[in-house]
SEBA-234180 format. One line per 2 residues: for each residue x, y, z of C-alpha. Coordinates in Angstrom, 3 decimals. Layout:
REM residues N
X:Y:Z ~ ... $
//
This chain:
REM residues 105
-56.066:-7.846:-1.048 ~ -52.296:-6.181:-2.257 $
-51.376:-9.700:-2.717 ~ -54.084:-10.656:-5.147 $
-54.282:-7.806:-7.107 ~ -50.158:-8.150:-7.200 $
-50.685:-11.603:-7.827 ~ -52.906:-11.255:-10.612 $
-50.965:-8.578:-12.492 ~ -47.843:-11.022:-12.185 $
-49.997:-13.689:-13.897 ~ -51.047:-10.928:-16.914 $
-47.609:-9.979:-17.650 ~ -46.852:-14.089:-18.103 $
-49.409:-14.230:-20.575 ~ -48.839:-11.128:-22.353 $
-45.319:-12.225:-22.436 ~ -46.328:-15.741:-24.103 $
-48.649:-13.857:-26.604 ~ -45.772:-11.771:-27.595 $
-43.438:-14.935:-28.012 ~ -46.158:-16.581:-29.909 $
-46.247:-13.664:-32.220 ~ -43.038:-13.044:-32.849 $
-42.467:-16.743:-33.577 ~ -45.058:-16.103:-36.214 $
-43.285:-13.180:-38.192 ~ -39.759:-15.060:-37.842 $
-41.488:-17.927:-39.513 ~ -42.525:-15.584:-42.225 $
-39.847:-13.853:-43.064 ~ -37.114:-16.916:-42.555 $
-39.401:-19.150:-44.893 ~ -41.139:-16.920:-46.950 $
-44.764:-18.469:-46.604 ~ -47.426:-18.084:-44.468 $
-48.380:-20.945:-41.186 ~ -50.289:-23.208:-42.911 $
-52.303:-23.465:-39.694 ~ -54.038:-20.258:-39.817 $
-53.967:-19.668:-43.434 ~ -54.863:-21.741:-46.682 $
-52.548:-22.296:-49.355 ~ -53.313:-19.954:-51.860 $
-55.412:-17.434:-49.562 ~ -54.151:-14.577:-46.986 $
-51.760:-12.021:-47.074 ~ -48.296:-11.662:-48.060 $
-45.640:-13.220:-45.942 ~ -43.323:-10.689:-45.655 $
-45.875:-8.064:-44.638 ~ -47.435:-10.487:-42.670 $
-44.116:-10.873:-40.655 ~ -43.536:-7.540:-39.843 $
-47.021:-6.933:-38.662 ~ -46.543:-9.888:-36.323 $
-43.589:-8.518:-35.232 ~ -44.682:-5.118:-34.409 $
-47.438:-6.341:-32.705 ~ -45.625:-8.388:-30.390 $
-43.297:-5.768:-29.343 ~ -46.443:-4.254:-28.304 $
-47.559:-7.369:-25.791 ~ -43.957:-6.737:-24.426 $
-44.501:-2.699:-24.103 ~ -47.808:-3.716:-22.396 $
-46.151:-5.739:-19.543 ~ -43.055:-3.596:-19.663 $
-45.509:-1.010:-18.434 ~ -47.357:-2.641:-16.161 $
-43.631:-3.350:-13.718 ~ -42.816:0.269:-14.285 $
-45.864:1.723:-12.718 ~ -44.104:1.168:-9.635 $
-40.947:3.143:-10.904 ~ -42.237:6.141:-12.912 $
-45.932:6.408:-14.142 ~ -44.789:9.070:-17.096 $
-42.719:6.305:-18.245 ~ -45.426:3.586:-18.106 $
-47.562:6.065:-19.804 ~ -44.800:6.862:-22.369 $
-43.825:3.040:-23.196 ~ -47.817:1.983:-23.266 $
-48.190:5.001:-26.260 ~ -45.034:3.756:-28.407 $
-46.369:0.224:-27.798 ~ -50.118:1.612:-29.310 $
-48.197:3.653:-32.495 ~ -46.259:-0.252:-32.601 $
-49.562:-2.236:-32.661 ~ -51.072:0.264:-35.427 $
-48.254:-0.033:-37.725 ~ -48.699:-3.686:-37.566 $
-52.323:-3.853:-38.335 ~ -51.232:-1.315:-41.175 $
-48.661:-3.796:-42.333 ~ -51.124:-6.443:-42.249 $
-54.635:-5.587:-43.223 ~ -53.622:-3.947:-46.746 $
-51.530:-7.084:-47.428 ~ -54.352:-8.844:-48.305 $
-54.568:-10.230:-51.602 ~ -57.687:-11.077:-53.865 $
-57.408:-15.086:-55.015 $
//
């Protein structure tokens, strides 16, 4: 039963890890070109780029705080419980970046 609850918690740091990737590939885009992925936004609507880049970016440090924490359970729970609370004030900041960034077309 250790195995497949270890097993399983190895699997959700893999994903959280490629959700994090996939978000900060999104706010590097961003910022590098200026505009928004065309893919998730259309041309003239959504918010600004810049903004939207640093929310993207905060929020994947976030996915990586999450499965930083889950490994250092193990270690120290204080610290899990201290990384998993900066990685929350993280993901906040980035929703703050992002959701007022919205402009009107």
């Amino acid at each position: 039963m250790e195995e497949l609850i270890s097993m399983g918690l190895g699997a959700t740091q893999w994903i959280l890890l490629g959700a994090g990737c996939l978000n900060a590939t999104l706010g590097v885009h961003s910022l590098v070109t200026g505009r928004l992925p065309r893919l998730l936004f259309r041309r003239h609507a959504g918010p600004d780029p810049r903004r939207y880049g640093w929310g993207q970016l905060l929020m994947s440090v976030f996915s990586f705080a999450i499965g930083l924490s889950m490994g250092l359970t193990e270690v120290s729970y204080e610290l899990s419980v201290a990384v998993v609370l900066v990685g929350i004030g993280v993901f906040v900041t980035g929703i703050w970046l992002m959701l007022p960034a919205d402009r009107t077309l």
